[in-house]
VMD Tcl script that draws the C-alpha trace (Angstrom):
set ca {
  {5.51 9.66 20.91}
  {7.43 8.16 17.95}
  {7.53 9.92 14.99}
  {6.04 8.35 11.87}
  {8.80 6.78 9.69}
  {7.75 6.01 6.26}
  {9.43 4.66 3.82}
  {9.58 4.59 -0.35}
  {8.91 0.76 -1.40}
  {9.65 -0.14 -4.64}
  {7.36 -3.59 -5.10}
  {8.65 -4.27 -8.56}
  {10.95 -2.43 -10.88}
  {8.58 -1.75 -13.43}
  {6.18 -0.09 -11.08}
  {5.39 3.60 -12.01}
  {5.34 6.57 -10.01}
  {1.78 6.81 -9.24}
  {-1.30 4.54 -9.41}
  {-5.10 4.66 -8.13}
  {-7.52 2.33 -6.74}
  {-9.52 -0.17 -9.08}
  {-10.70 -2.81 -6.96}
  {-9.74 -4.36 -3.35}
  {-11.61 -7.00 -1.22}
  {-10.86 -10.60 -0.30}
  {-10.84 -13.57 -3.16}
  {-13.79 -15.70 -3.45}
  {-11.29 -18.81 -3.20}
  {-9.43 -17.78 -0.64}
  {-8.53 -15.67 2.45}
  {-6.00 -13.64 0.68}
  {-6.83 -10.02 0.49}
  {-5.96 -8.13 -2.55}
  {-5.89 -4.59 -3.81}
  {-5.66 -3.80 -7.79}
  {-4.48 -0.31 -8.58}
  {-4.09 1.57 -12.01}
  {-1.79 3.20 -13.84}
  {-2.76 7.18 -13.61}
  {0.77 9.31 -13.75}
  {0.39 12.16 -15.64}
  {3.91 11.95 -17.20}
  {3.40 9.12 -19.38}
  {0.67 6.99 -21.68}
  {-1.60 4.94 -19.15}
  {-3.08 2.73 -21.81}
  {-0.05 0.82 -22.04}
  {0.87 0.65 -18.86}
  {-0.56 -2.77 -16.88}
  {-2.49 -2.87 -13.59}
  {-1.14 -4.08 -10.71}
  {-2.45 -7.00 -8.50}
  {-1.01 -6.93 -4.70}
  {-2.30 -9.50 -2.49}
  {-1.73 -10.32 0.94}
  {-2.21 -14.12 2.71}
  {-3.26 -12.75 5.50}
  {-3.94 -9.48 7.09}
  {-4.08 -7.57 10.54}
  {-5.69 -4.71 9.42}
  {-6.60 -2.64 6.37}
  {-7.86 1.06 6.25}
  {-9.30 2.98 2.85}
  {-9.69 6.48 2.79}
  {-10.69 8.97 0.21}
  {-7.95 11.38 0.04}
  {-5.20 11.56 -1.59}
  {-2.35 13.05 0.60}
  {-0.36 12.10 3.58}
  {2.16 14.77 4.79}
  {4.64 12.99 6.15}
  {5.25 10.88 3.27}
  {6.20 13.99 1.35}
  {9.73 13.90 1.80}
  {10.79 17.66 -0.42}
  {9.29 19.66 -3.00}
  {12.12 18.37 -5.42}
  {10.28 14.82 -4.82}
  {8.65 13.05 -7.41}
  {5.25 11.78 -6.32}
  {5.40 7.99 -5.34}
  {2.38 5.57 -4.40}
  {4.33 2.84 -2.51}
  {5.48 3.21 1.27}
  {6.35 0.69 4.28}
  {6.37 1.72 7.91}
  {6.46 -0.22 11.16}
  {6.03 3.09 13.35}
  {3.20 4.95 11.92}
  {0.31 5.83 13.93}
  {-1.75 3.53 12.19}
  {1.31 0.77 13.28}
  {1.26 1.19 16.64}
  {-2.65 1.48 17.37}
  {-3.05 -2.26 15.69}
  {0.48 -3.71 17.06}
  {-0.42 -2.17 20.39}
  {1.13 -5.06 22.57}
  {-1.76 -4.08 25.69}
  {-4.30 -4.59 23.05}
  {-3.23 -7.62 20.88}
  {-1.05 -9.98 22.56}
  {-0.81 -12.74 19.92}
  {1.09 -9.72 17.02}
  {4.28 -8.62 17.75}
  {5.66 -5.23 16.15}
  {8.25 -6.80 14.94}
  {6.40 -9.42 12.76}
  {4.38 -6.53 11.16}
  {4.74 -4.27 8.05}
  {2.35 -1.42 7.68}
  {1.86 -1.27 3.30}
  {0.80 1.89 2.57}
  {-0.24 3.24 -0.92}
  {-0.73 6.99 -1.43}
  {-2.87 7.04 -4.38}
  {-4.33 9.54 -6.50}
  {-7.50 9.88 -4.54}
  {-7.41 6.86 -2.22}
  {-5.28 5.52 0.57}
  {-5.05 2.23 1.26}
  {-3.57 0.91 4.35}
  {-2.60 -2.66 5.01}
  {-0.93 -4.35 8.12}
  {0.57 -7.96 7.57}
  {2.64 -10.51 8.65}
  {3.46 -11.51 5.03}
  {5.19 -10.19 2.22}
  {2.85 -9.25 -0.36}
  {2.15 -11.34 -3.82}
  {2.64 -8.60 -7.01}
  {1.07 -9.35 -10.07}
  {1.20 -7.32 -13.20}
  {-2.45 -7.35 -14.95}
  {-2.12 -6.59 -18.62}
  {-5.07 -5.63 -20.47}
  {-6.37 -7.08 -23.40}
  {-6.50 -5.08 -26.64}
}
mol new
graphics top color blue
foreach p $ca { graphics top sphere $p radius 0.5 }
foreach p [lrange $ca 0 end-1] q [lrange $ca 1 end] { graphics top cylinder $p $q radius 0.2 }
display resetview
């Protein structure tokens, strides 16, 4: 068995430590699938702080879950909570890359996005890079 490798993404440099689910599902215009997440990190003033759009052109697989911890992205206790990771050996990886079962994705054309909200996980599988927006709110 591998052994799940996570690791901290930083999507934009203005991201903050933690965010939670708003809104996800597929645009009306498109195929793109897209997740929206806001600002909730106890450390600082939310209000100011804009959502965040992340949208993928196409996906392999997405998983949402209410709960809000994964242990092995919890690296030490002196860690500071994070939302973003990227794997491409988590369990969740290999069950949808599993060559036997999907012959057209290879592993190695795959990221597995995941984002370790505050009482959500989201998990996406793609072959593309996501699309970040920054969603400012309007006074």
């Amino acid at each position: 068995m591998i052994e799940n490798q996570y690791t901290k993404w930083i999507p934009q440099k203005d991201v903050i430590p933690m965010y939670d689910l708003f809104d996800f599902g597929f645009d009306k215009d498109s195929t793109d699938f897209f997740i929206i997440l806001l600002p909730d990190y106890y450390k600082i003033d939310n209000e100011k702080i804009p959502y965040i759009k992340i949208s993928w052109k196409n996906i392999v697989s997405k998983m949402i879950s209410n709960e809000s911890y994964r242990s092995d992205t919890w690296i030490s206790k002196n860690d500071e909570v994070w939302c973003f990771y990227k794997s491409v050996s988590s369990d969740f990886f290999n069950f949808c890359c599993n060559e036997k079962k999907s012959a057209h994705l290879k592993k190695e054309d795959a990221i597995h996005y995941s984002f370790i909200c505050t009482n959500w996980i989201i998990d996406v599988i793609s072959t593309y890079k996501p699309r970040i927006e920054f969603i400012y709110r309007q006074d």
